[in-house]
PyMOL Python script that loads the backbone (N, CA, C, O; Angstrom):
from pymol import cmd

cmd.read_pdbstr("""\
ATOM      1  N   UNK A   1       0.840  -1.177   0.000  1.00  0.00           N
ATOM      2  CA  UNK A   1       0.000   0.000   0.000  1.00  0.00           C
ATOM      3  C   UNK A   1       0.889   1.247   0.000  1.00  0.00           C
ATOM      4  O   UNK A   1       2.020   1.156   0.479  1.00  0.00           O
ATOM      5  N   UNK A   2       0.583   2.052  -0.353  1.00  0.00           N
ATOM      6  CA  UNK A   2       0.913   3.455  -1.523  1.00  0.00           C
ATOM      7  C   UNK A   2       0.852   4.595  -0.166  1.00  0.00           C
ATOM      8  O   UNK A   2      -0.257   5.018   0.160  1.00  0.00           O
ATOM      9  N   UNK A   3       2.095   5.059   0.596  1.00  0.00           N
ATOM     10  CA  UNK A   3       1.964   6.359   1.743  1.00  0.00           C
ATOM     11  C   UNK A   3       1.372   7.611   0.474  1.00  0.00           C
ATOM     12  O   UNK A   3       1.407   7.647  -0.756  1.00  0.00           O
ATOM     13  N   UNK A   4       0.882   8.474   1.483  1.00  0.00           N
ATOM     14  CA  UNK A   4      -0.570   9.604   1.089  1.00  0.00           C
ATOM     15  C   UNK A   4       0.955  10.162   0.018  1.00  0.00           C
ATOM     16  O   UNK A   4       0.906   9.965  -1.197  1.00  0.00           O
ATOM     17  N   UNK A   5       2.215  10.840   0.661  1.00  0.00           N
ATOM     18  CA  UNK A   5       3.242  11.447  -0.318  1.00  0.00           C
ATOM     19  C   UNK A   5       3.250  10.316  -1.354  1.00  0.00           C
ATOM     20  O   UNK A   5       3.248  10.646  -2.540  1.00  0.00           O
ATOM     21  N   UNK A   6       3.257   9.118  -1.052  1.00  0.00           N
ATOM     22  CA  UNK A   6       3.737   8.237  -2.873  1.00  0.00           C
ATOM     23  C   UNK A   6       2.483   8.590  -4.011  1.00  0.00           C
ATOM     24  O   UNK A   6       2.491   8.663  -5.240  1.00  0.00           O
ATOM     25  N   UNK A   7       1.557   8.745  -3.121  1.00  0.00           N
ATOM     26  CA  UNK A   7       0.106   8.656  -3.733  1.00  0.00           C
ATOM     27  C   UNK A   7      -0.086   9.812  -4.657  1.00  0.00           C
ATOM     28  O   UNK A   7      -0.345   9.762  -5.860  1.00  0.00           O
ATOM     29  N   UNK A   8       0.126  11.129  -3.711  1.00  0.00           N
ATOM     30  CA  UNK A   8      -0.049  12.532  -4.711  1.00  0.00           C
ATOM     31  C   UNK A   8       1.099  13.212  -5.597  1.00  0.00           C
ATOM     32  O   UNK A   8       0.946  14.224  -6.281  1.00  0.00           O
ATOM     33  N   UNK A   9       2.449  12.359  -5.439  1.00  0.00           N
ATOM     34  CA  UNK A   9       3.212  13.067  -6.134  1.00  0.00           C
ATOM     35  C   UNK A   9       3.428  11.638  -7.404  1.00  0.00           C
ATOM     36  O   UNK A   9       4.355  11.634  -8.214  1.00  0.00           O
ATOM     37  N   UNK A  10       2.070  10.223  -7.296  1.00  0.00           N
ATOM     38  CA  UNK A  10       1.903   9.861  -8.467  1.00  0.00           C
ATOM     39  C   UNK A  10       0.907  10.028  -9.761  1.00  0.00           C
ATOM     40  O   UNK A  10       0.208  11.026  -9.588  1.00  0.00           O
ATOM     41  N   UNK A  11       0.657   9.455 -10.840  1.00  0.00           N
ATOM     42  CA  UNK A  11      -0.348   9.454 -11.689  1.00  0.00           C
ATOM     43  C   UNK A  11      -0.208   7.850 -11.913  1.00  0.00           C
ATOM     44  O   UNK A  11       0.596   6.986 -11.563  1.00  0.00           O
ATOM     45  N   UNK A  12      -1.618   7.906 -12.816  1.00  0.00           N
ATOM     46  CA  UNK A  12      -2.008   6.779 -13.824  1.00  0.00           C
ATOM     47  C   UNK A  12      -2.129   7.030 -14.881  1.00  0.00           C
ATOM     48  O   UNK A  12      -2.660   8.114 -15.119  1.00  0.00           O
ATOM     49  N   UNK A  13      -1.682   6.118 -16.094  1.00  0.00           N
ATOM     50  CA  UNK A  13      -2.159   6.377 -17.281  1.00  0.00           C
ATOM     51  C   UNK A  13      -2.547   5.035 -18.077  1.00  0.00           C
ATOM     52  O   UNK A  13      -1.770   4.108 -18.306  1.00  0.00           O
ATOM     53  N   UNK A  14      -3.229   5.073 -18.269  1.00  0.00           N
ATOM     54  CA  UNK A  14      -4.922   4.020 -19.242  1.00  0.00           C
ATOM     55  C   UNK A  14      -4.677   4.261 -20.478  1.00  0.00           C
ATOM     56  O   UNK A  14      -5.069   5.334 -20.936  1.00  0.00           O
ATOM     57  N   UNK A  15      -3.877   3.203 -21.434  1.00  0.00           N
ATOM     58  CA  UNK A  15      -3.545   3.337 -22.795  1.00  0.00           C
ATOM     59  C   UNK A  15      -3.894   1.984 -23.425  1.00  0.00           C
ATOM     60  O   UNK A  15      -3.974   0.968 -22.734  1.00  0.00           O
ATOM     61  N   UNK A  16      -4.074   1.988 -24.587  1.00  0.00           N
ATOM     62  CA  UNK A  16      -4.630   0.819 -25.241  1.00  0.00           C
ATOM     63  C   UNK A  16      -3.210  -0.017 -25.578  1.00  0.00           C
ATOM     64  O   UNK A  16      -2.218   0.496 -26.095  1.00  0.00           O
ATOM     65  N   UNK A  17      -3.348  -1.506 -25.142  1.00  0.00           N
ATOM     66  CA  UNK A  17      -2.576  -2.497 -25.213  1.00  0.00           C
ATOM     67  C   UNK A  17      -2.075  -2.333 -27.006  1.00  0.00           C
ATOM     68  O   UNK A  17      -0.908  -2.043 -27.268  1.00  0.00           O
ATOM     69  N   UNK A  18      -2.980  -2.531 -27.983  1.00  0.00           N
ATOM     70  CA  UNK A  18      -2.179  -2.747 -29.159  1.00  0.00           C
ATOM     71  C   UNK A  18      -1.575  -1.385 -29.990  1.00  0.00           C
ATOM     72  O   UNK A  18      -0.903  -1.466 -31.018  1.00  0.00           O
ATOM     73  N   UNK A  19      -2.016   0.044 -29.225  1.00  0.00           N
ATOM     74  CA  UNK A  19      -1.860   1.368 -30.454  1.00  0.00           C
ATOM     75  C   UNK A  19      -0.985   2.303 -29.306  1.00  0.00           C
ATOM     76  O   UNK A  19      -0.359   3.304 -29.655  1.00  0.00           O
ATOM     77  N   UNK A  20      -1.033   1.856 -27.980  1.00  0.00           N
ATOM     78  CA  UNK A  20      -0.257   2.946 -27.035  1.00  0.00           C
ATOM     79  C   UNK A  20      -1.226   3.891 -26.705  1.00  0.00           C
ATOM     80  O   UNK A  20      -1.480   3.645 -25.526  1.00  0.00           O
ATOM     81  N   UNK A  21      -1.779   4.647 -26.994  1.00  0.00           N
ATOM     82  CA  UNK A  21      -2.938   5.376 -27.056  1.00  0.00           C
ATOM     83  C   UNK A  21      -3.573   5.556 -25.917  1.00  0.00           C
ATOM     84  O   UNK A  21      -4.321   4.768 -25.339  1.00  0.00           O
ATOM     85  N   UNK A  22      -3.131   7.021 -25.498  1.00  0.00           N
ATOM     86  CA  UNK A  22      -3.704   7.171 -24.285  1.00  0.00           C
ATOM     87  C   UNK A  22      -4.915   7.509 -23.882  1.00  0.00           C
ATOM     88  O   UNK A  22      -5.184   8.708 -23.814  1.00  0.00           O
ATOM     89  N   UNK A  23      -6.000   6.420 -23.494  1.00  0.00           N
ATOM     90  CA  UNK A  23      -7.338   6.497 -23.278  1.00  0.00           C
ATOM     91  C   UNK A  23      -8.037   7.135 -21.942  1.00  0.00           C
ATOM     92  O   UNK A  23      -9.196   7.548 -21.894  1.00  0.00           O
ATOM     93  N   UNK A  24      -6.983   7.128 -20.742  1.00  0.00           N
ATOM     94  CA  UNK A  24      -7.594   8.278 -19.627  1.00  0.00           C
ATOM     95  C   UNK A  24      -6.117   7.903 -18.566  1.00  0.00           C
ATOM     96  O   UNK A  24      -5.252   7.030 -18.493  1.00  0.00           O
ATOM     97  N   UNK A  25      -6.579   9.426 -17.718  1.00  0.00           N
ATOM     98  CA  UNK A  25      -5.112   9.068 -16.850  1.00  0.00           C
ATOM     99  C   UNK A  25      -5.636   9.692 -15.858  1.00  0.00           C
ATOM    100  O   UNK A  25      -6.771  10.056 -16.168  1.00  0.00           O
ATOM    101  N   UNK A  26      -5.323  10.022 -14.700  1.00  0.00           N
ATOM    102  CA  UNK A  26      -5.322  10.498 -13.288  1.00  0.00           C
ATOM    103  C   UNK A  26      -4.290  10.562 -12.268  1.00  0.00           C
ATOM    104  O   UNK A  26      -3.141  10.177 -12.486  1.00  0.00           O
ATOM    105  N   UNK A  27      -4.737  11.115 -10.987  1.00  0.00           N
ATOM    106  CA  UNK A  27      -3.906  11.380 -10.559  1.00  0.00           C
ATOM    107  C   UNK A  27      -3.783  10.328  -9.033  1.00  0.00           C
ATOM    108  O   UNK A  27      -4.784   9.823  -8.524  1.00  0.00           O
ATOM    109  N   UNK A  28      -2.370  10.146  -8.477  1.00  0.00           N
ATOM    110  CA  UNK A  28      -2.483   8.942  -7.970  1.00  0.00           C
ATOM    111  C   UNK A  28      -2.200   7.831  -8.167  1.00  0.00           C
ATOM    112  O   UNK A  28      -2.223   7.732  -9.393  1.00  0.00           O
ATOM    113  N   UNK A  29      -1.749   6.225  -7.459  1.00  0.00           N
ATOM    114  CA  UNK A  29      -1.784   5.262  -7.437  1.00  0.00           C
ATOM    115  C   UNK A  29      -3.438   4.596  -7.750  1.00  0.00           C
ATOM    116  O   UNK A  29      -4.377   4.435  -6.971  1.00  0.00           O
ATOM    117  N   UNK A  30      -3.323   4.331  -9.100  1.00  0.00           N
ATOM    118  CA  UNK A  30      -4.624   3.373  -9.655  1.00  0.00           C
ATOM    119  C   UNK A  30      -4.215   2.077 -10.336  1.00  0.00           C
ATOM    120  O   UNK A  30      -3.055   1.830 -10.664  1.00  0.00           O
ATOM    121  N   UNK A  31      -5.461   1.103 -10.564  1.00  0.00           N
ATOM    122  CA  UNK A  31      -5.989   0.133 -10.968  1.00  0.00           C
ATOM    123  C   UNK A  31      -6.549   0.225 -11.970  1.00  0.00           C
ATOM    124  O   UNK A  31      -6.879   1.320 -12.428  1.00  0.00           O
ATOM    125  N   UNK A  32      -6.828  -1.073 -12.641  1.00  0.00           N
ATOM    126  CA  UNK A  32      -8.191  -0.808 -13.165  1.00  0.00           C
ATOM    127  C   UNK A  32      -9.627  -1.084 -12.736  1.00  0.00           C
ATOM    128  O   UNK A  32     -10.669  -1.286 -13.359  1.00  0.00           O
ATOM    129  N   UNK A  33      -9.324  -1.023 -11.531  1.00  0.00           N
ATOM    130  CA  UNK A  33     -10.524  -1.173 -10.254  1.00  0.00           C
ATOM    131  C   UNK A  33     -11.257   0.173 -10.159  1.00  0.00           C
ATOM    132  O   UNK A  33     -12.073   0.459  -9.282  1.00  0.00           O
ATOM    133  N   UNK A  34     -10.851   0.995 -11.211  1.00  0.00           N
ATOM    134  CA  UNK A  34     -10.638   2.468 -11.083  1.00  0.00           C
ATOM    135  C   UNK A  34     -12.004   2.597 -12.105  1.00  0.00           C
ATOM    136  O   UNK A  34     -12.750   3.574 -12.038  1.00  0.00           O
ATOM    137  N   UNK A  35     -12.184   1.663 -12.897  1.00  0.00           N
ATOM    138  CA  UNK A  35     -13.089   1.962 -14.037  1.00  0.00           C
ATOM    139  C   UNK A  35     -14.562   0.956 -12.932  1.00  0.00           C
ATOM    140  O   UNK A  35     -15.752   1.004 -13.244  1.00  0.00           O
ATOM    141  N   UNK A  36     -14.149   0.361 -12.014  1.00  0.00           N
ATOM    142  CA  UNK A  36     -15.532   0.070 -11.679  1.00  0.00           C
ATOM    143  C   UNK A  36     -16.309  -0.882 -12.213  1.00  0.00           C
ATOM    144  O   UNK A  36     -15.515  -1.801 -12.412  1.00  0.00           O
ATOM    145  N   UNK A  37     -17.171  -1.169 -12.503  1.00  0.00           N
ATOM    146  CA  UNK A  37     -18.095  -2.999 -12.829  1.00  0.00           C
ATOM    147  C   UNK A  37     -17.288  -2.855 -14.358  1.00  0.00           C
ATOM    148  O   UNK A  37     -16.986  -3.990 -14.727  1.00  0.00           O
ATOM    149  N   UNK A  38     -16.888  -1.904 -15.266  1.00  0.00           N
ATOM    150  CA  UNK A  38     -16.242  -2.060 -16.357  1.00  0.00           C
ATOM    151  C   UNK A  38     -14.909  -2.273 -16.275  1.00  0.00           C
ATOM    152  O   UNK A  38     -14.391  -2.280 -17.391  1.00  0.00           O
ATOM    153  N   UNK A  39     -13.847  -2.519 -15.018  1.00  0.00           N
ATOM    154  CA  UNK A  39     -12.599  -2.700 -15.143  1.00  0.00           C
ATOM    155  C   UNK A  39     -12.311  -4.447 -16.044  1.00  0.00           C
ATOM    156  O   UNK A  39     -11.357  -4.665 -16.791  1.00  0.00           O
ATOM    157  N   UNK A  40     -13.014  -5.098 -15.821  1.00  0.00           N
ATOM    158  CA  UNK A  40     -12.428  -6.590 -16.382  1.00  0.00           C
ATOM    159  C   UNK A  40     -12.564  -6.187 -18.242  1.00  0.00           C
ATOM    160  O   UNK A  40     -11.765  -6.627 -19.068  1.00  0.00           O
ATOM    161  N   UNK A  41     -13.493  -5.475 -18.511  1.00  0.00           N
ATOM    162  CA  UNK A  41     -13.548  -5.456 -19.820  1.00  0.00           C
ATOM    163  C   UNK A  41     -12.834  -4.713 -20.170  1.00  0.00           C
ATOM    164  O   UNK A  41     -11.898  -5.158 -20.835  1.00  0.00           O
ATOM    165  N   UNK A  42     -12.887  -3.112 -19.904  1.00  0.00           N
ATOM    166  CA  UNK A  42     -11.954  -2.776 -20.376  1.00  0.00           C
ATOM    167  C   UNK A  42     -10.243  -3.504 -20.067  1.00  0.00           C
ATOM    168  O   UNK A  42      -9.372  -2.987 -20.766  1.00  0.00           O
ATOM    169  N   UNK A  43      -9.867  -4.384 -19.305  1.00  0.00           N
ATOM    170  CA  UNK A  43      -8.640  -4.510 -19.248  1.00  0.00           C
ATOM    171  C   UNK A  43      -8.119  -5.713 -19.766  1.00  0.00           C
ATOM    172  O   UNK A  43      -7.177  -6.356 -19.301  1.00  0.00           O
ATOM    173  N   UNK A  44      -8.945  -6.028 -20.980  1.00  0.00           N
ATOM    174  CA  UNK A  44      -8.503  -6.947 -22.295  1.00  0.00           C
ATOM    175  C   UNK A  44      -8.269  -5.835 -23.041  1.00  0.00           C
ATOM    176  O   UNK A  44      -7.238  -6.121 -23.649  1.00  0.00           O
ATOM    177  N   UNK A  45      -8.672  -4.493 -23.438  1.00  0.00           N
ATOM    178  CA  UNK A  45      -8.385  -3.834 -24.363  1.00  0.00           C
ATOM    179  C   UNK A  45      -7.439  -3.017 -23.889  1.00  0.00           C
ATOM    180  O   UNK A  45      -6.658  -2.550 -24.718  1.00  0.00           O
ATOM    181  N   UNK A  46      -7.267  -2.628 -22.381  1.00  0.00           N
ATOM    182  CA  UNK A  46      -6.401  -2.047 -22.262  1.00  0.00           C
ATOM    183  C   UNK A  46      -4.943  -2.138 -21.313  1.00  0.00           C
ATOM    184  O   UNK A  46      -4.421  -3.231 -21.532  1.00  0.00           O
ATOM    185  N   UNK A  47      -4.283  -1.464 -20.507  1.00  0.00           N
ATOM    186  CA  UNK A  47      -3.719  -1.565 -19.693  1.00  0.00           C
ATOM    187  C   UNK A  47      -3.034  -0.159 -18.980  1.00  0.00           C
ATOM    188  O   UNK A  47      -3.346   0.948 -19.417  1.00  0.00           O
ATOM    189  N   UNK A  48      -2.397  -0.261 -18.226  1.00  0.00           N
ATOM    190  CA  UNK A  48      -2.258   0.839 -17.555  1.00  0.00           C
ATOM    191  C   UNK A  48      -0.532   0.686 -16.941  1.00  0.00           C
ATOM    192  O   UNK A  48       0.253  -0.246 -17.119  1.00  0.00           O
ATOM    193  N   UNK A  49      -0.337   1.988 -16.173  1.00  0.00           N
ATOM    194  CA  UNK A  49       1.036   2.462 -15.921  1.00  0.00           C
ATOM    195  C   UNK A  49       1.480   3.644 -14.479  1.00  0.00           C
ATOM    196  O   UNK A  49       1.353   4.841 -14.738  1.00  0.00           O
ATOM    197  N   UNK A  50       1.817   3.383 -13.501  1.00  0.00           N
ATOM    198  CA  UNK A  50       1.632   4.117 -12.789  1.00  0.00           C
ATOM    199  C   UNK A  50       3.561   4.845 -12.744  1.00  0.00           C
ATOM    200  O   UNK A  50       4.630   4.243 -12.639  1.00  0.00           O
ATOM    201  N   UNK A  51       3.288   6.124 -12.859  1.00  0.00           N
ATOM    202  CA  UNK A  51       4.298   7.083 -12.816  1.00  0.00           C
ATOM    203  C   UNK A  51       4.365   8.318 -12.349  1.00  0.00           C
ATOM    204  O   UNK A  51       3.280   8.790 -12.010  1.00  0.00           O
ATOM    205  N   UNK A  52       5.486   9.126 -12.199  1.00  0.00           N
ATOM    206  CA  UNK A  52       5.968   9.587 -11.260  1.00  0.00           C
ATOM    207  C   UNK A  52       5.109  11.342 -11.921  1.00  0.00           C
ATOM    208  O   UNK A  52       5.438  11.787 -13.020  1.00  0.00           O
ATOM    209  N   UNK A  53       4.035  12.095 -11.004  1.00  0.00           N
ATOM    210  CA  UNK A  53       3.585  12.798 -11.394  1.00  0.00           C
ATOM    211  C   UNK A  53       4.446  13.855 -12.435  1.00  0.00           C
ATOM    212  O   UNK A  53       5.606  14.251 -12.322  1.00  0.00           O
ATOM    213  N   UNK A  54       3.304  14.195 -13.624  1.00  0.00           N
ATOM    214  CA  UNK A  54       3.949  15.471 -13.983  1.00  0.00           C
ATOM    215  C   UNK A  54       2.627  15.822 -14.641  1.00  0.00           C
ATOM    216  O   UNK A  54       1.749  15.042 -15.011  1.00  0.00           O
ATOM    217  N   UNK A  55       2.660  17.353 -14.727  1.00  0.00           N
ATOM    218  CA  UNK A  55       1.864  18.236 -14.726  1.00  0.00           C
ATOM    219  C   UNK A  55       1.241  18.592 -15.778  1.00  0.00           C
ATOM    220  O   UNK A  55       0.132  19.114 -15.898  1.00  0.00           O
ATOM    221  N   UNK A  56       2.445  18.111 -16.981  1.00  0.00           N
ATOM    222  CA  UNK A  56       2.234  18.476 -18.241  1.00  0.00           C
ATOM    223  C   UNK A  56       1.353  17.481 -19.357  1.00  0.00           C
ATOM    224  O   UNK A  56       0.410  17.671 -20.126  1.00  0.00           O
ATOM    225  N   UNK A  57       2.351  16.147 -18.928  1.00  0.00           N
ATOM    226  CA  UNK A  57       1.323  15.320 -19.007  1.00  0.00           C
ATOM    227  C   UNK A  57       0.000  14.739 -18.577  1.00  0.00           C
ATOM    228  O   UNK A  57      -0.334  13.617 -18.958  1.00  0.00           O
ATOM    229  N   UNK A  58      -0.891  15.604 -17.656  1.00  0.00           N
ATOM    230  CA  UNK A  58      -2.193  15.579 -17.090  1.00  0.00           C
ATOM    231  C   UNK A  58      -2.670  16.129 -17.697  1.00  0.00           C
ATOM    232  O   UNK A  58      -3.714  15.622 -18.108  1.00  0.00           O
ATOM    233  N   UNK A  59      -2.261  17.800 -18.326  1.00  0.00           N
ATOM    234  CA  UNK A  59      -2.803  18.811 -18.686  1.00  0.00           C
ATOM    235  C   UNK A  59      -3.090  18.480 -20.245  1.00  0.00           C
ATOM    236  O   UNK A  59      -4.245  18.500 -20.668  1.00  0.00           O
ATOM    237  N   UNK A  60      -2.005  18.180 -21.068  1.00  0.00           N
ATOM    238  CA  UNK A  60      -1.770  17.608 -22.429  1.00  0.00           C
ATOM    239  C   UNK A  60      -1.905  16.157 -22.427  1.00  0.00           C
ATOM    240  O   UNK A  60      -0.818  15.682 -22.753  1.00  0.00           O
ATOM    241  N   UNK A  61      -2.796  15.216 -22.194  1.00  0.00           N
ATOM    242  CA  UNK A  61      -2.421  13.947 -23.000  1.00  0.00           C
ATOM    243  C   UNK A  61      -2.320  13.729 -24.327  1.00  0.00           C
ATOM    244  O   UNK A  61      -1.506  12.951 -24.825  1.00  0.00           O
ATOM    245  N   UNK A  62      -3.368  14.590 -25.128  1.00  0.00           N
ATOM    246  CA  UNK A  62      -3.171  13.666 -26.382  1.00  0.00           C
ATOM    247  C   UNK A  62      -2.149  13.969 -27.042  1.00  0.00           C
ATOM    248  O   UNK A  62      -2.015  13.407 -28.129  1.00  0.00           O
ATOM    249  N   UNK A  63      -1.127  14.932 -26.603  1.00  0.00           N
ATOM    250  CA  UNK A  63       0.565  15.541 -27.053  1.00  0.00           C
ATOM    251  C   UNK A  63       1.462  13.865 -26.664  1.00  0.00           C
ATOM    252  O   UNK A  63       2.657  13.761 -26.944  1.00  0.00           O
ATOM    253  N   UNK A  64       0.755  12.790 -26.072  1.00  0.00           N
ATOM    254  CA  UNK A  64       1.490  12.156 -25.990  1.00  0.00           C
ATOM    255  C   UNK A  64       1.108  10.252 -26.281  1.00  0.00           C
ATOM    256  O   UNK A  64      -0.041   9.915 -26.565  1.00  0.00           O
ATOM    257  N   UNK A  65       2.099   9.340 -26.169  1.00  0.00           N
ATOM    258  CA  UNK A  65       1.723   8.001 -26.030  1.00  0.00           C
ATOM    259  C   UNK A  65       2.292   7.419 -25.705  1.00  0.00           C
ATOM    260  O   UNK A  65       3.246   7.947 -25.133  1.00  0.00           O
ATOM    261  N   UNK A  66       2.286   5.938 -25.736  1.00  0.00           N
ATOM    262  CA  UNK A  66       2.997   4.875 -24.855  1.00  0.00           C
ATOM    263  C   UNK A  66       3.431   4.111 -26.146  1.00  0.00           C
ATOM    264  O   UNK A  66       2.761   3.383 -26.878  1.00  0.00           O
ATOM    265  N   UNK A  67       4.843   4.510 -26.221  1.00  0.00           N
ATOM    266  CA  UNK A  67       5.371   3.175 -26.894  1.00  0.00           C
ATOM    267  C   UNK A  67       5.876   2.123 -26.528  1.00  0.00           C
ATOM    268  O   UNK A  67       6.778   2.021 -25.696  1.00  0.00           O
ATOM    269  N   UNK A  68       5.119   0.881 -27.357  1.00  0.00           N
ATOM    270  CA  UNK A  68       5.046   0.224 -26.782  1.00  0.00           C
ATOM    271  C   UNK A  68       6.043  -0.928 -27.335  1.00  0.00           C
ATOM    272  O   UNK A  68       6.027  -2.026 -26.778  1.00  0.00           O
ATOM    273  N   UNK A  69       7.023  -0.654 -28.571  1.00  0.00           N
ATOM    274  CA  UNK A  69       8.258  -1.415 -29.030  1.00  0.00           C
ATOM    275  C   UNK A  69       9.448  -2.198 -28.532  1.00  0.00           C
ATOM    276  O   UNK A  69      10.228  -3.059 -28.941  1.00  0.00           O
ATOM    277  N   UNK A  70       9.174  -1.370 -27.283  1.00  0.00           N
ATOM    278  CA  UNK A  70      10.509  -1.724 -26.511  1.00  0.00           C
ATOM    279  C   UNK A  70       9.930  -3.122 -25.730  1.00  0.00           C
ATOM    280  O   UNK A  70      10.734  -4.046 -25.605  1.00  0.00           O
ATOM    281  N   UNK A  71       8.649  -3.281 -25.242  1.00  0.00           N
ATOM    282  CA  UNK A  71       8.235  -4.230 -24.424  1.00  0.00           C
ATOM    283  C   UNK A  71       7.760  -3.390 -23.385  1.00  0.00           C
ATOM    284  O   UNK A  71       6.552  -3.194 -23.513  1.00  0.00           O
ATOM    285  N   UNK A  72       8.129  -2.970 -22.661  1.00  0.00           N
ATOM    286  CA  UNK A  72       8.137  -2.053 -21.525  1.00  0.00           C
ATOM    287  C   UNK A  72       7.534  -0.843 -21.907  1.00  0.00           C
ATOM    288  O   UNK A  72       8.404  -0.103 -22.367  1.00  0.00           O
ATOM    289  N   UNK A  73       6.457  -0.335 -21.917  1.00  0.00           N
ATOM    290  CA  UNK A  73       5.883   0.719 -22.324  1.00  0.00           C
ATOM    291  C   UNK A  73       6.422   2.105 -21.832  1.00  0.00           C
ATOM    292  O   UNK A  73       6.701   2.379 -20.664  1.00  0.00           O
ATOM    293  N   UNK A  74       6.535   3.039 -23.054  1.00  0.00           N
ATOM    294  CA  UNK A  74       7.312   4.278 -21.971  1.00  0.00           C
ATOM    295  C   UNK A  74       6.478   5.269 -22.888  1.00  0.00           C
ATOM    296  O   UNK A  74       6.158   5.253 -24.076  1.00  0.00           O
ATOM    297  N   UNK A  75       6.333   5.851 -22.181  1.00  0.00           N
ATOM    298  CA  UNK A  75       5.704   7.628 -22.186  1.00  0.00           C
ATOM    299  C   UNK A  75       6.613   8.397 -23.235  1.00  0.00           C
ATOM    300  O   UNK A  75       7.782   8.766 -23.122  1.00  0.00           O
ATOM    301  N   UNK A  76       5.565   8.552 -24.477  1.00  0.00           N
ATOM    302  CA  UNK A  76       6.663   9.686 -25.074  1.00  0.00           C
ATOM    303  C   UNK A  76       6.112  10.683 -26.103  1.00  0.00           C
ATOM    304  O   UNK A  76       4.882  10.659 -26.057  1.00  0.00           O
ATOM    305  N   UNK A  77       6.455  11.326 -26.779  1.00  0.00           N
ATOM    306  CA  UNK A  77       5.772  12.804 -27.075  1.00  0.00           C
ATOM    307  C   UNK A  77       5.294  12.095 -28.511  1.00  0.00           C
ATOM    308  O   UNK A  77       6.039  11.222 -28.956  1.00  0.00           O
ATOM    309  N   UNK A  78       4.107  12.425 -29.241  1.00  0.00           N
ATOM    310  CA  UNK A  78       3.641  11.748 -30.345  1.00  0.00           C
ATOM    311  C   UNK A  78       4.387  12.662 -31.420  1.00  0.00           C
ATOM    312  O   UNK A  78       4.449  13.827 -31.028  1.00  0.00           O
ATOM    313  N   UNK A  79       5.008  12.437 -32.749  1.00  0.00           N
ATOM    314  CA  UNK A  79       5.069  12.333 -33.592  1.00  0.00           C
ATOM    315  C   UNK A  79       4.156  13.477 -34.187  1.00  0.00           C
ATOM    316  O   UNK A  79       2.934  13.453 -34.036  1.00  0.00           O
ATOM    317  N   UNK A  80       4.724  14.342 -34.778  1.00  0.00           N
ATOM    318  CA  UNK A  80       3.144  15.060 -35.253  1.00  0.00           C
ATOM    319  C   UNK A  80       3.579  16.033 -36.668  1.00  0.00           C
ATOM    320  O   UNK A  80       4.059  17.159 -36.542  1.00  0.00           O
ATOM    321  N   UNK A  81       3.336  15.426 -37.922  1.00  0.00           N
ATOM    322  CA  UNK A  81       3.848  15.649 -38.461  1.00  0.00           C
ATOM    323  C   UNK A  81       2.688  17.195 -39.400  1.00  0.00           C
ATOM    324  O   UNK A  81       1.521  17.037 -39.756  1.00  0.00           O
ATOM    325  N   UNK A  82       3.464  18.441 -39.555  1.00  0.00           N
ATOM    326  CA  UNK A  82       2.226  19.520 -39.665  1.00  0.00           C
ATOM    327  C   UNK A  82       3.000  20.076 -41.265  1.00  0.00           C
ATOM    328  O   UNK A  82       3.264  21.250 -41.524  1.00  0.00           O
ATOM    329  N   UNK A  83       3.210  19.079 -42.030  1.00  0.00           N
ATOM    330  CA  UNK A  83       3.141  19.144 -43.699  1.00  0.00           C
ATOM    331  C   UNK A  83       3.022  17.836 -44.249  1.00  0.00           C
ATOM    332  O   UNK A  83       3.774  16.867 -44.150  1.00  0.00           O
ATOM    333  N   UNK A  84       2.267  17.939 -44.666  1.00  0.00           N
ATOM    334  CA  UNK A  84       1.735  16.889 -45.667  1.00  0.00           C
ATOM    335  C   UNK A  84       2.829  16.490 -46.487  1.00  0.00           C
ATOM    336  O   UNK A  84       3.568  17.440 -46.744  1.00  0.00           O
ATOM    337  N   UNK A  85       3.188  15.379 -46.995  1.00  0.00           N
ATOM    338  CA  UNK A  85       4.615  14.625 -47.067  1.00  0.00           C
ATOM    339  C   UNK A  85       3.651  14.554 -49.238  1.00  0.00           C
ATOM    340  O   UNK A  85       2.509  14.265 -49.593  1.00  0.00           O
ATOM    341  N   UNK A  86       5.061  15.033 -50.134  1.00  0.00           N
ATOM    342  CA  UNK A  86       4.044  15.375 -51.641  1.00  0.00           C
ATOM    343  C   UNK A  86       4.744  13.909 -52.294  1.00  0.00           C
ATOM    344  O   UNK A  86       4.434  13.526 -53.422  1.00  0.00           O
TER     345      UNK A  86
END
""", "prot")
cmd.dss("prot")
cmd.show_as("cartoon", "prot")
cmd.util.cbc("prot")
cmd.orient("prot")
């Protein structure tokens, strides 16, 4: 069990198992006990990640995703490409 300091200076983040794709995050030590009578379902489609708060990533998720290549899923800034490739 998670002391109140591990708790608020963590987050969660809820990303889809096959695209990285970050589907919801919060703040705190979570589960997917977190989604409630829907945690078993959603957690074939998805999975989750608990890390060390930051601010930016709460405020901005969809600036970001979970790649997931390495095996080990890691947090990282999406790709965003703003010209169309001729």
């Amino acid at each position: 069990m998670a002391t109140i300091a591990e708790h608020e200076a963590s987050m969660t983040i809820y990303y889809s198992k096959s695209t990285g794709e970050i589907k919801g995050l919060c703040t705190g030590i979570q589960d997917m006990s977190f989604y409630g009578v829907d945690a078993i379902d959603f957690s074939t489609i998805w999975a989750y990640v608990n890390l060390t708060k930051d601010n930016y990533v709460l405020e901005n998720p969809s600036k970001f995703i979970m790649n997931l290549a390495s095996g080990a899923p890691i947090l990282s800034l999406k790709e965003i490409n703003q010209y169309p490739v001729i």
